[in-house]
N, CA, C and O of each residue as an XYZ file, in Angstrom:
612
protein
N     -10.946      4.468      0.457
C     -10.113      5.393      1.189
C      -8.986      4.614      1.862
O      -9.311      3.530      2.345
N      -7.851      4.956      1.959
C      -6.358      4.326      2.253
C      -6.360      4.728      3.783
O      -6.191      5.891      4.152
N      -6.568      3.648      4.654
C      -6.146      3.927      5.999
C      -4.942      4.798      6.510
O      -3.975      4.689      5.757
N      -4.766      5.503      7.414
C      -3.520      5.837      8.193
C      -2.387      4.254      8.344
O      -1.234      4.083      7.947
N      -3.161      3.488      8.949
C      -2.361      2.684      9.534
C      -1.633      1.631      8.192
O      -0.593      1.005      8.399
N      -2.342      1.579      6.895
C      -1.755      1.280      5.498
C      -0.837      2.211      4.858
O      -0.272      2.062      3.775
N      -0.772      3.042      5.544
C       0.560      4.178      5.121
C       1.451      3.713      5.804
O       2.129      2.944      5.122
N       1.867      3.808      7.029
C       2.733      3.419      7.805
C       3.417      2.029      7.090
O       4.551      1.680      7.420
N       2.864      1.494      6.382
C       3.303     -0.262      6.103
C       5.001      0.198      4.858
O       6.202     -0.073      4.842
N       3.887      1.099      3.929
C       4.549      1.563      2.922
C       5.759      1.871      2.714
O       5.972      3.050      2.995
N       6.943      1.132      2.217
C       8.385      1.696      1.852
C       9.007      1.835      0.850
O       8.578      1.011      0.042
N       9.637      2.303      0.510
C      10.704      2.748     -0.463
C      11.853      1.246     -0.911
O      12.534      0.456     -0.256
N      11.648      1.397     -1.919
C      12.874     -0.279     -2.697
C      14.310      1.199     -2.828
O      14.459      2.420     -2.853
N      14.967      0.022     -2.868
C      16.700      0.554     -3.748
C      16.911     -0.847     -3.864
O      16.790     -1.602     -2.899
N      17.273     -1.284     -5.190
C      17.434     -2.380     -5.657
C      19.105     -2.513     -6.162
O      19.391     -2.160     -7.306
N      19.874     -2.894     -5.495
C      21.569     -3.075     -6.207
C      21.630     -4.462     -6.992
O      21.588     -5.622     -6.581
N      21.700     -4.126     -7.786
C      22.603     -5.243     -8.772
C      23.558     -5.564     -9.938
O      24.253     -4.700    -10.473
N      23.548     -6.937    -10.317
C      24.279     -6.859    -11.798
C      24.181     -8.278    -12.317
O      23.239     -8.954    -11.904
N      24.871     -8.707    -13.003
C      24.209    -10.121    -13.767
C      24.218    -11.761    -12.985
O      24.032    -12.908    -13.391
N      24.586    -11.046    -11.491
C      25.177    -12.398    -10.869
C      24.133    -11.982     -9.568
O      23.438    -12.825     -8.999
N      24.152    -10.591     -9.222
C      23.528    -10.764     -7.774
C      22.990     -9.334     -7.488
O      23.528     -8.233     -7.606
N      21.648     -9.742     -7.038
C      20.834     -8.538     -6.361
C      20.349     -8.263     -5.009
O      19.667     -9.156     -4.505
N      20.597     -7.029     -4.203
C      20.626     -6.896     -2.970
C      19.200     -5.846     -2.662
O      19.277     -4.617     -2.653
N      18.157     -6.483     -2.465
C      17.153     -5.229     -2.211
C      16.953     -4.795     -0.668
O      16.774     -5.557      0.282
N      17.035     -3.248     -0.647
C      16.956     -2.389      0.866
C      15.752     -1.789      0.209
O      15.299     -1.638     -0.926
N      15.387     -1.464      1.691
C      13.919     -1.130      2.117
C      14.515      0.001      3.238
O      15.545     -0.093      3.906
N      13.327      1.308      3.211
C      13.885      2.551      3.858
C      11.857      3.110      4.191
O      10.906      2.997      3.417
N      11.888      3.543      5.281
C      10.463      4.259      5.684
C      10.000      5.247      4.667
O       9.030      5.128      3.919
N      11.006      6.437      4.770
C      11.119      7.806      3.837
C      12.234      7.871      2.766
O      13.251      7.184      2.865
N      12.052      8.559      1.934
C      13.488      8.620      0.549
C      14.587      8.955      1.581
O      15.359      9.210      0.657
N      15.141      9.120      2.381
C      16.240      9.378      3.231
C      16.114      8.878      4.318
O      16.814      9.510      5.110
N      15.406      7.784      4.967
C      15.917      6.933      5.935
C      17.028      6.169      5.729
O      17.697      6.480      4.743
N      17.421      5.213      6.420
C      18.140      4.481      6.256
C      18.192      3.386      5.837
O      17.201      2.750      6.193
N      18.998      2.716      5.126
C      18.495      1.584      4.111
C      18.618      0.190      5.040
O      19.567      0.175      5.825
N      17.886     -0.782      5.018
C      18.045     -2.059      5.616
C      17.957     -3.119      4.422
O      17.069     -3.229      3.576
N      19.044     -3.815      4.576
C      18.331     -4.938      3.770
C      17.590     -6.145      4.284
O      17.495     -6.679      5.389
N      17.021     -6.418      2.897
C      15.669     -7.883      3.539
C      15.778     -8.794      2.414
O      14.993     -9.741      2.356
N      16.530     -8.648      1.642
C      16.756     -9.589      0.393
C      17.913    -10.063     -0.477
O      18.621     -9.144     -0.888
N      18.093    -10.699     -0.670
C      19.524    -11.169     -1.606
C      19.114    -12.288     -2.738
O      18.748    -13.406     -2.374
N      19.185    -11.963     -4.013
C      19.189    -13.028     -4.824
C      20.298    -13.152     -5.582
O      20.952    -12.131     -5.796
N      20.760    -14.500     -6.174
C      21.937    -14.917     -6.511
C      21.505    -15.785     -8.159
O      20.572    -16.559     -8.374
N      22.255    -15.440     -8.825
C      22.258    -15.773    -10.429
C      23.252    -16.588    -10.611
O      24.296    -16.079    -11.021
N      23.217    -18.178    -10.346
C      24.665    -18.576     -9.668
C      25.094    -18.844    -12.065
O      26.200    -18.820    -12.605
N      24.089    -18.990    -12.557
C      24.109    -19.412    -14.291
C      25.142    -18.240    -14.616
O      26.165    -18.589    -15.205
N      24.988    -16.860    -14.292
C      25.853    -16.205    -14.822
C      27.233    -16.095    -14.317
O      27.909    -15.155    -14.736
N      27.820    -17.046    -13.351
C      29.239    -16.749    -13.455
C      29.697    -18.503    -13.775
O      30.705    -19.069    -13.351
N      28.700    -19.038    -14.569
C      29.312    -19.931    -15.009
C      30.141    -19.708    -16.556
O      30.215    -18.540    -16.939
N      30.669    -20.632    -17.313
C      31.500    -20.311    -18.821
C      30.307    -20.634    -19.433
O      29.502    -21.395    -18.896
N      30.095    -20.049    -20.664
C      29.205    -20.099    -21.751
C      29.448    -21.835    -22.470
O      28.478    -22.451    -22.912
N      30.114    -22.114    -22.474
C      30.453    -23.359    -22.308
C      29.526    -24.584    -21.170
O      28.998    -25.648    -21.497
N      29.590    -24.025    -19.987
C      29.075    -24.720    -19.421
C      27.329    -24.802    -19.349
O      26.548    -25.736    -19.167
N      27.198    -23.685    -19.532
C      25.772    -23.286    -19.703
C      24.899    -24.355    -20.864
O      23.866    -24.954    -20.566
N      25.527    -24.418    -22.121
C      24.913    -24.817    -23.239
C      25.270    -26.274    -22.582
O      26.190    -26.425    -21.779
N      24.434    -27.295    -23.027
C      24.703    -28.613    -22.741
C      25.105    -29.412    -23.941
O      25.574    -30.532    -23.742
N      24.951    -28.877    -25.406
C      25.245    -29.951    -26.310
C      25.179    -28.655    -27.481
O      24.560    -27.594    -27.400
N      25.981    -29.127    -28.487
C      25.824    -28.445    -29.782
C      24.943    -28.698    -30.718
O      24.563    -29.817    -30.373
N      24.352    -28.431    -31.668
C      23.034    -29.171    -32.475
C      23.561    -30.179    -33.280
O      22.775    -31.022    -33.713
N      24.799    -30.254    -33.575
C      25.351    -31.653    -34.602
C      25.303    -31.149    -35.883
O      25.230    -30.009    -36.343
N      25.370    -32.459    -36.443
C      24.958    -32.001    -38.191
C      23.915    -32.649    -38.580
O      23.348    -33.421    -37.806
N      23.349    -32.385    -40.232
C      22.336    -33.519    -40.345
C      22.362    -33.667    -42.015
O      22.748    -32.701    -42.673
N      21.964    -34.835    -42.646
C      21.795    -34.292    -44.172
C      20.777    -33.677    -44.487
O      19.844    -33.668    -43.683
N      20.658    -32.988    -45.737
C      19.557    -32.480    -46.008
C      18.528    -33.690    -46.211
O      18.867    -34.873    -46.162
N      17.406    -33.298    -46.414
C      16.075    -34.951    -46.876
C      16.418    -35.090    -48.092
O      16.424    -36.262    -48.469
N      16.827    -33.996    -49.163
C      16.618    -33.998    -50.377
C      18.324    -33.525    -51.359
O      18.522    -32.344    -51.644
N      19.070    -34.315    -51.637
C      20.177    -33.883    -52.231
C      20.973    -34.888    -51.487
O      20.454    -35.901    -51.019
N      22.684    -34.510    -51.339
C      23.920    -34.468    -50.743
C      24.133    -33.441    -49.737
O      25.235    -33.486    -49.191
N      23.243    -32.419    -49.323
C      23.849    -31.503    -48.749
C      24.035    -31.792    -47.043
O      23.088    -32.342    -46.480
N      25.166    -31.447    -46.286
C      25.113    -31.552    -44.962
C      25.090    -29.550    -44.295
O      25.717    -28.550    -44.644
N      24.187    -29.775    -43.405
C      24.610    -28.746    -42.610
C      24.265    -28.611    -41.287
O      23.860    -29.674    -40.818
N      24.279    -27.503    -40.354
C      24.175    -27.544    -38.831
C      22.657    -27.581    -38.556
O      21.747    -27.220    -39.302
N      22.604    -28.026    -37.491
C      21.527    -28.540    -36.421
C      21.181    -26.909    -35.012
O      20.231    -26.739    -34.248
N      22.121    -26.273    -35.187
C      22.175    -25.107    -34.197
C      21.004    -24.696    -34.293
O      20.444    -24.694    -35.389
N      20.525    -24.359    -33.415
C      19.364    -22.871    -33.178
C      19.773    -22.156    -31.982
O      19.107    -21.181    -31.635
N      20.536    -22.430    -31.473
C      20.856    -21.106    -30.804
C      22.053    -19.855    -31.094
O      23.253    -19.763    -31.355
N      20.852    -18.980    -30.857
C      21.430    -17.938    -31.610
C      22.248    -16.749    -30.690
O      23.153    -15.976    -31.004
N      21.567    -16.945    -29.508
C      21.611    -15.601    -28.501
C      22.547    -16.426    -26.865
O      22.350    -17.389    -26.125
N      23.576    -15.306    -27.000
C      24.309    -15.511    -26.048
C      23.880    -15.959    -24.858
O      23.112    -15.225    -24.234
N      24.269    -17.239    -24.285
C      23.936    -17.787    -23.127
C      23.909    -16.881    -22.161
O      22.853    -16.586    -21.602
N      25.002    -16.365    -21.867
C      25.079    -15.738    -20.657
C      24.101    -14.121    -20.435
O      23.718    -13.423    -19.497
N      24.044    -14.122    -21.658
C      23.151    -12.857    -21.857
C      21.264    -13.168    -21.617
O      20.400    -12.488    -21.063
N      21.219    -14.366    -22.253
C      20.217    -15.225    -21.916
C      19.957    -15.217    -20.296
O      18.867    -14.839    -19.867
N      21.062    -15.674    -19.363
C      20.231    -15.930    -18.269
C      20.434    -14.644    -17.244
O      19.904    -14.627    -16.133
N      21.418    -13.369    -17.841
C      21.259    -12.089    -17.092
C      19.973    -11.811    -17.861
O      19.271    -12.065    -16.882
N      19.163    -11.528    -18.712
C      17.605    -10.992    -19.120
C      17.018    -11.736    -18.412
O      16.728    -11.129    -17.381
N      16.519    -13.187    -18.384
C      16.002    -13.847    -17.190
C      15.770    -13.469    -15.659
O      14.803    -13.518    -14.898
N      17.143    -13.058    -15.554
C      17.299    -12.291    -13.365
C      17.216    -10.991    -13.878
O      17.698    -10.251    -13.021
N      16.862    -10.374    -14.804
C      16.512     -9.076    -14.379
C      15.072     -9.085    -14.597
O      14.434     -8.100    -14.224
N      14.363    -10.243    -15.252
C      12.884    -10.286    -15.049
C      12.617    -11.233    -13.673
O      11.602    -11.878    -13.410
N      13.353    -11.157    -13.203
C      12.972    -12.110    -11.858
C      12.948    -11.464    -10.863
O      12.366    -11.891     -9.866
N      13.770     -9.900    -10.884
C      13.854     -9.336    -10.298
C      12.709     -8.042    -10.287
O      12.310     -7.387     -9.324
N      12.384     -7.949    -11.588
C      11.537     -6.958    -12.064
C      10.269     -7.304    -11.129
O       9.623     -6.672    -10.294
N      10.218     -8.670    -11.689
C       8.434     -9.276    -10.994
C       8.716     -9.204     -9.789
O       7.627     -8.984     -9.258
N       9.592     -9.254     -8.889
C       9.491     -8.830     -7.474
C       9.054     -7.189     -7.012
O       8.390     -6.814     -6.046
N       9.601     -6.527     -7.928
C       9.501     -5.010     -8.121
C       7.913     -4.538     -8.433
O       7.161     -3.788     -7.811
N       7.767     -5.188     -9.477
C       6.001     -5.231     -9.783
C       4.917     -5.185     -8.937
O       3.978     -4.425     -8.702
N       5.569     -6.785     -8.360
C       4.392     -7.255     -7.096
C       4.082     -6.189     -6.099
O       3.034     -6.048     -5.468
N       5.112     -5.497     -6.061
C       5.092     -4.896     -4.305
C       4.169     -3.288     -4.940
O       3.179     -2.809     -4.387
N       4.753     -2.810     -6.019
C       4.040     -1.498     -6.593
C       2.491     -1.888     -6.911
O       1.470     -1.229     -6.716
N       2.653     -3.067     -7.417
C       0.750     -3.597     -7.763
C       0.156     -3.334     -6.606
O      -0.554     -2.335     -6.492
N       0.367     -4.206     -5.570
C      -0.090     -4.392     -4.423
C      -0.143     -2.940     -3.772
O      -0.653     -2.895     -2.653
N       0.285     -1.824     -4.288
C       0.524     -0.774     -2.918
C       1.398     -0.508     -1.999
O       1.478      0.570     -1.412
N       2.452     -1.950     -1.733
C       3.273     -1.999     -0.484
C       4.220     -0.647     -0.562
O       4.365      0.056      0.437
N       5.052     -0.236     -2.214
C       6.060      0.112     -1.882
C       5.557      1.619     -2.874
O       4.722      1.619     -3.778
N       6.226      2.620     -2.447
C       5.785      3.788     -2.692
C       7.085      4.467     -3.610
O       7.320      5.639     -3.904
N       7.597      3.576     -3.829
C       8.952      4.106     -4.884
C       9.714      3.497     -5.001
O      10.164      3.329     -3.868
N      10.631      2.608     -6.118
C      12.229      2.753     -5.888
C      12.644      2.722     -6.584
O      12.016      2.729     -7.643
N      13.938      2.666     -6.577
C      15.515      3.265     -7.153
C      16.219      2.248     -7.438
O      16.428      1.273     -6.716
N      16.619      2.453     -8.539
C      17.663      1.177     -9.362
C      18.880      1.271     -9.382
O      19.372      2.306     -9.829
N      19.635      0.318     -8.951
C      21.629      1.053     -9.259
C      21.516     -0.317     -9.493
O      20.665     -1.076     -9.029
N      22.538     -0.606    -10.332
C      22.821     -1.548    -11.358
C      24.037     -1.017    -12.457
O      24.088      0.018    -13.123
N      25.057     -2.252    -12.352
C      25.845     -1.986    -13.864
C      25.332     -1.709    -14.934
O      24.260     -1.981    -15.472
N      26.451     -0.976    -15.268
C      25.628     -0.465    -16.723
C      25.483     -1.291    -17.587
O      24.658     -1.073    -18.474
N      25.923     -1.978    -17.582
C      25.798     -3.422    -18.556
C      24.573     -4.406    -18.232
O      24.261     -5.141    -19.168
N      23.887     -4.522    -17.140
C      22.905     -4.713    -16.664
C      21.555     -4.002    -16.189
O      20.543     -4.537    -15.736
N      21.853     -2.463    -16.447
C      21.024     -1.533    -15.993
C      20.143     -1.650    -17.256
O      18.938     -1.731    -17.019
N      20.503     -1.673    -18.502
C      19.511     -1.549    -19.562
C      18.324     -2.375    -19.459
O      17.148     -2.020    -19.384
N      19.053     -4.053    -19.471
C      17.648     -5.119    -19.686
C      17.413     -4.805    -18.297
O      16.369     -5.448    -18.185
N      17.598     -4.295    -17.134
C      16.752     -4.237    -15.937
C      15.298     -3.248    -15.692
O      14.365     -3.412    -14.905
N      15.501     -2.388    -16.513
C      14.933     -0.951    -16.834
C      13.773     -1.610    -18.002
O      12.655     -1.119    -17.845
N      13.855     -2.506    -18.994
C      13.600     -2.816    -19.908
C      12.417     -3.877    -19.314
O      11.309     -3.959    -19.846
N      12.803     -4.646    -18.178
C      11.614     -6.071    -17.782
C      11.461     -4.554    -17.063
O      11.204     -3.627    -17.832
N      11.607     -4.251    -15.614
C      10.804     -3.693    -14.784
C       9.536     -2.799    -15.769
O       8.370     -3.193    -15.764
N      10.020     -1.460    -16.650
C       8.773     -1.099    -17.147
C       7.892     -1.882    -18.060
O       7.124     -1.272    -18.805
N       7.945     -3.253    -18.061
C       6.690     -3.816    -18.374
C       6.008     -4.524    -17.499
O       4.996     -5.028    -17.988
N       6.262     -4.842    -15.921
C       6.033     -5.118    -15.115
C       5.499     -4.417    -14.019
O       4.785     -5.038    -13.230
N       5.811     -2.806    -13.782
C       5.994     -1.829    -13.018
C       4.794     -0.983    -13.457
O       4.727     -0.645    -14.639
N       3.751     -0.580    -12.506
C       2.555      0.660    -12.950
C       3.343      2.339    -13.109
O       2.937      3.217    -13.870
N       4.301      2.430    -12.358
C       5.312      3.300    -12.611
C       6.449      3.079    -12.320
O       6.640      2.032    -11.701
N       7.909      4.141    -12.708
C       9.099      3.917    -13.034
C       9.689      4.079    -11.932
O       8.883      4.135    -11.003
N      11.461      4.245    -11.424
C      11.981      4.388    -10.450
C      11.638      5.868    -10.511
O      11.164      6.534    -11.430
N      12.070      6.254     -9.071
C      12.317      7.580     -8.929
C      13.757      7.870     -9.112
O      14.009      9.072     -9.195
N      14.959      6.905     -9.211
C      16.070      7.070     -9.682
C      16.605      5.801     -9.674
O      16.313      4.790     -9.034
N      17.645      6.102    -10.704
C      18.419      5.181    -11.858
C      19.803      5.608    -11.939
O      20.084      6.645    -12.539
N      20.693      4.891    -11.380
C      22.160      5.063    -11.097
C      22.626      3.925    -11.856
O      22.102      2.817    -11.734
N      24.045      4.268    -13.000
C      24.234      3.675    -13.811
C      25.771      2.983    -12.909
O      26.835      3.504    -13.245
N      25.826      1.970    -11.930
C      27.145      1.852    -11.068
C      27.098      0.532    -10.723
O      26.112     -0.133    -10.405
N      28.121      0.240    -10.802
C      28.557     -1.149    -10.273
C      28.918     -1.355     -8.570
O      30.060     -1.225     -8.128
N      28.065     -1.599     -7.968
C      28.154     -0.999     -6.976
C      27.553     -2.137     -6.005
O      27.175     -1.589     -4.969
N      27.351     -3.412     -5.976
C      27.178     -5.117     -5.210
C      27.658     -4.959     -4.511
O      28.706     -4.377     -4.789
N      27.476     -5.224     -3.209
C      28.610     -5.281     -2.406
C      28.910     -4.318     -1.885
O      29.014     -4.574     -0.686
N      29.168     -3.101     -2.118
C      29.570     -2.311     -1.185
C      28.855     -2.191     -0.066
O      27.992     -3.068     -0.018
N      28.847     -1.357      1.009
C      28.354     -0.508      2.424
C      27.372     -0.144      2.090
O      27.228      0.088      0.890
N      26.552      0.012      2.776
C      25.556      1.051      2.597
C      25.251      2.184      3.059
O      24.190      2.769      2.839
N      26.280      2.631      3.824
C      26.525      4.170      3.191
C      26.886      4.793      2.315
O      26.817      6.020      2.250
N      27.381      3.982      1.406
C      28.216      4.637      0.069
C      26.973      4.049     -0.832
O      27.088      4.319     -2.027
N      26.074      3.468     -0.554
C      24.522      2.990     -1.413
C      23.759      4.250     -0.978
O      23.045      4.881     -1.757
N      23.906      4.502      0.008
C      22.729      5.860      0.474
C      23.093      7.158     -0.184
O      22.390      8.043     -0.672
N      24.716      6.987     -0.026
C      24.420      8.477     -0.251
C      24.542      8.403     -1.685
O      24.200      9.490     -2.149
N      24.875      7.605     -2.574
C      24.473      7.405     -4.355
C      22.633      7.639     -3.841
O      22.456      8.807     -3.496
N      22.020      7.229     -3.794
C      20.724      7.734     -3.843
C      20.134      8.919     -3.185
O      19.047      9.459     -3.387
N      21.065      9.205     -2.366
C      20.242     10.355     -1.232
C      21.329     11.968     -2.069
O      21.284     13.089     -1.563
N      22.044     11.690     -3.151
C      22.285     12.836     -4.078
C      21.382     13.161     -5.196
O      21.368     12.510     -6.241
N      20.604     14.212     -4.955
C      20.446     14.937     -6.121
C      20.791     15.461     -6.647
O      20.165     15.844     -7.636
């Protein structure tokens, strides 16, 4: 049986982000007021794809013939690489708190360009989904203009 006083603990996530930086607020009820208690920073994604990779694979001969060709294996965009990374870094923060009980809902706003793989780690991490999903670029702003994107139905 779930204490009274283990309810009271319980809050609501709104998670803002995008491939560089995530701002999580915490609210009592779906329409309190949002506070934040968190900031994480993806400093890999506003570096150049360039800088990211450290070396190219070279060339090599084949063992058997004359033939030369590339050494590459990478296939998948760096920078895309380390935004899927922070949105599972972010997810498992999201997880923990729903596993545990702490948090009784939340809400995703995120670029749309980042909202997909965010949606994508959280529901494999998450026992259930947001209660809302705002497709906005929206870091940084106030948080009144964060509230009331969530506090519209």
């Amino acid at each position: 049986m779930t204490d009274v006083g283990d309810r009271a603990e319980k809050t609501y996530w709104v998670v803002v982000a995008d491939e560089s930086r995530a701002i999580f607020y915490t609210r009592d009820t779906r329409r309190a007021p949002l506070l934040e208690f968190l900031a994480l920073d993806n400093e890999v994604s506003r570096k150049k794809a360039g800088e990211i990779l450290a070396d190219r694979g070279g060339r090599s001969f084949d063992s058997v013939g004359a033939g030369r060709h590339t050494m590459a294996v990478e296939k998948t965009d760096p920078k895309k690489h380390a935004a899927t990374a922070f949105a599972r870094q972010i997810a498992e923060r999201i997880g923990k708190v729903t596993h545990d009980g702490s948090c009784r809902g939340y809400a995703l706003i995120a670029a749309p360009r980042f909202l997909g793989m965010l949606r994508d780690a959280v529901s494999r991490r998450c026992q259930f989904g947001p209660f809302k999903t705002i497709d906005k670029d929206v870091v940084g702003q106030d948080t009144a203009v964060l509230q009331k994107l969530v506090d519209n139905d």
